[in-house]
C-alpha positions in Angstrom: -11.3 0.3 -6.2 -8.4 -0.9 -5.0 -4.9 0.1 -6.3 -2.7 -1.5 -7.6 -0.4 -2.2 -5.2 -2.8 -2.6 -2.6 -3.2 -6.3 -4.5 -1.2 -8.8 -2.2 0.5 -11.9 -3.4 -1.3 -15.2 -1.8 1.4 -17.7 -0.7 1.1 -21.5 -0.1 0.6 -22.4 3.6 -0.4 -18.6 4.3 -0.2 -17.8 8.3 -3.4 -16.5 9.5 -4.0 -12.9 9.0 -2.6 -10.2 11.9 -4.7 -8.9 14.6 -4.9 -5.2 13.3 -5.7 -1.8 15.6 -7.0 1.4 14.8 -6.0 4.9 14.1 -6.9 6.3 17.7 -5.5 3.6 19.4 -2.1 3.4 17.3 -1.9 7.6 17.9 -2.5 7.2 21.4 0.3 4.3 22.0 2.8 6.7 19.4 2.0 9.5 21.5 4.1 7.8 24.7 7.2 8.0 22.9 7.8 4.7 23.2 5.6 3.2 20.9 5.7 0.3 18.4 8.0 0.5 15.6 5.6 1.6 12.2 6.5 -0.6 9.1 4.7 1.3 6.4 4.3 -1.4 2.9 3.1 0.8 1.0 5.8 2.2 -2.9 8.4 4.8 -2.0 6.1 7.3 -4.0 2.7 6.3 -1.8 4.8 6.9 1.1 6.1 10.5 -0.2 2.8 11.2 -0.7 1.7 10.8 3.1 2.8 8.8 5.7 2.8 8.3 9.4 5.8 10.1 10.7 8.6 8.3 12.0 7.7 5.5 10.2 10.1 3.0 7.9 8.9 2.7 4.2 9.7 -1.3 3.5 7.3 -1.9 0.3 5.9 -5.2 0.3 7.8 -7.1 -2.8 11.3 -6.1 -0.7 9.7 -7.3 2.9 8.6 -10.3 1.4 12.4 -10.9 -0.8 13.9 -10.3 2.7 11.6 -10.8 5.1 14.0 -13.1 7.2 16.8 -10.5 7.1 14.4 -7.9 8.9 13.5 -9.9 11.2 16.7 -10.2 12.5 16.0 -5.8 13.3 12.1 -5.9 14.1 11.2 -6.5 18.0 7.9 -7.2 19.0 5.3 -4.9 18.6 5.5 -3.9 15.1 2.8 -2.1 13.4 2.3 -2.5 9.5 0.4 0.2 7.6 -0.9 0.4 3.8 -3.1 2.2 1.8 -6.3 0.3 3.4 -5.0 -3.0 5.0 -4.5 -5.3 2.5 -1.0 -5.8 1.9 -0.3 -4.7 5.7 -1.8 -7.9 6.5 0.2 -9.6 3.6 3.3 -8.5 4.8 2.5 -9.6 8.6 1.9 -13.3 7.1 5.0 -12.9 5.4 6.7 -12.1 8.8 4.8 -14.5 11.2 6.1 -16.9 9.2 9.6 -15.8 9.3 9.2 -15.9 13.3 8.0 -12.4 14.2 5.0 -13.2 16.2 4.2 -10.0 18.1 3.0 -7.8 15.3 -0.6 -5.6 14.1 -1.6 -4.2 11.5 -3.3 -0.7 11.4 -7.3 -1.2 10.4 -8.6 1.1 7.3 -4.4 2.0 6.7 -3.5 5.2 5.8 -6.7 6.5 5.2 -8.1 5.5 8.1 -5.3 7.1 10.2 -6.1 10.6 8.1 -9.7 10.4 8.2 -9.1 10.2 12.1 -7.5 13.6 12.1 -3.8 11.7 12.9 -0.5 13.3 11.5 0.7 12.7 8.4 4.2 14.0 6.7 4.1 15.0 3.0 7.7 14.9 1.1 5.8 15.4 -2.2 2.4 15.2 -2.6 0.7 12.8 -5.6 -2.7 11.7 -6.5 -2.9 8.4 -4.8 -3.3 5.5 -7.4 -7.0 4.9 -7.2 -7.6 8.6 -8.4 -5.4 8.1 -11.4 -7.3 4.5 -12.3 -10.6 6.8 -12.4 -9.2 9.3 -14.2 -7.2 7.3 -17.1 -10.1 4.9 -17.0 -13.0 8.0 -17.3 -11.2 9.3 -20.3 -11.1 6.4 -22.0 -14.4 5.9 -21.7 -15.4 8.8 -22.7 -13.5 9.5 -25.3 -14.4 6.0 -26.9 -18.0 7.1 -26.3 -17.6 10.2 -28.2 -15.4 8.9 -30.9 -17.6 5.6 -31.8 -20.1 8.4 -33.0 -18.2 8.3 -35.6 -16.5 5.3 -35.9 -19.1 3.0 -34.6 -17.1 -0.3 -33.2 -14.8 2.3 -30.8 -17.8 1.6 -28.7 -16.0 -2.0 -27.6 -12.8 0.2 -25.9 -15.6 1.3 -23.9 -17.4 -2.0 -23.4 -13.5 -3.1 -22.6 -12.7 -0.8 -20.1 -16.1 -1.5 -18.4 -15.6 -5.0 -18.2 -11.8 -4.2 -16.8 -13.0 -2.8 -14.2 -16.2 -5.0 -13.2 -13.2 -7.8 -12.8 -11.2 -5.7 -10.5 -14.1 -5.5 -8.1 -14.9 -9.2 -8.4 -11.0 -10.4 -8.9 -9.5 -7.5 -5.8 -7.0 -6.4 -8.5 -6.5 -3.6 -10.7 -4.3 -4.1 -13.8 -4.3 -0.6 -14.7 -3.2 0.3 -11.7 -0.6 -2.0 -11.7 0.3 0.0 -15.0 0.4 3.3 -13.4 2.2 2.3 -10.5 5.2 1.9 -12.5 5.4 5.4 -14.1 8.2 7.6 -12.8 5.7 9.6 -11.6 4.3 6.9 -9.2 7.4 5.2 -8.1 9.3 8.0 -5.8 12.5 7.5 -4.3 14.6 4.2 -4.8 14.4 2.2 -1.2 17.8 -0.5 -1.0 17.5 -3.2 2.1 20.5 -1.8 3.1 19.5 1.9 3.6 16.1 0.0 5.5 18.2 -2.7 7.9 20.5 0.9 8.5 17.3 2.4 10.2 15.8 0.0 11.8 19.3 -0.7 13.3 19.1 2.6 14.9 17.0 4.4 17.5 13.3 4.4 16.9 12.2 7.6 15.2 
């Protein structure tokens, strides 16, 4: 399923989507020490979680608000990185068509780069989004199962739930995700435009 955030805004006139990389290739151009600047989309808490080090974490709702004002700090070469590639590529339409034309986005995302065996850096580790959906979302259906044996029309909550989640395959969105995103839990450090357009004003990483 894919989480929440993972769901990426469509836009009128959208560019056509980035040409992406993968994993190997990405740790094998980082490797040099002079590889391509990593722009990780992801929330401040999916970054904490794990992320490619010496990346930047700009989430995707502040690229898009500013995306003109980074631009300004990005050179060519830029990589963009999610959970699995879908709001990477959002947020390389978002900057193609504020002029940044030399950009990828990594293929698979995160998890991709992890199941390759690449480095990651943990600041504090969470269960990533999707895990939570199927937790919150078994509960519920379980304990709507159980309880309409007494209480025979809980058996809808179930039927509900079900149906929730048949349109988040079909629709690419997860509203309960969404939800969860926004607990303190999920949301991790606050992330200003100024603290970003500070680092990527400086040395690469």
């Amino acid at each position: 399923m894919t989480t929440p955030t993972d769901v990426a805004a469509t836009t009128h006139s959208t560019p056509a989507a980035p040409a992406t990389l993968d994993a190997v290739t990405l740790q094998r151009l980082l490797a040099t020490g002079d590889g391509p600047r990593v722009i990780d989309v992801r929330t401040p808490g999916e970054f904490e979680s794990a992320h490619i080090p010496g990346s930047h974490n700009v989430p995707l709702d502040l690229l898009r608000e500013h995306r003109h004002e980074l631009r300004k700090h990005l050179d060519d070469g830029v990589v963009l990185v999610c959970l699995s590639g879908q709001r990477a590529t959002s947020a390389g339409q978002a900057l193609v068509a504020a002029g940044l034309a030399d950009l990828r986005v990594l293929h698979g995302g995160i998890a991709a780069w992890q199941a390759a065996g690449a480095p990651v850096r943990t600041v504090r580790s969470r269960w990533a989004l999707e895990r939570q959906v199927r937790l919150v979302a078994g509960t519920i259906v379980l304990a709507a199962v159980l309880a309409s044996t007494i209480v025979e029309p809980v058996k809808w909550v179930a039927a509900a739930i079900g149906a929730g989640l048949t349109f988040a395959a079909l629709s690419n969105t997860c509203a309960m995700g969404m939800l969860l995103a926004r607990l303190p839990y999920n949301r991790g450090s606050r992330v200003s435009i100024d603290a970003i357009v500070a680092a990527l004003a400086g040395p690469r990483r």
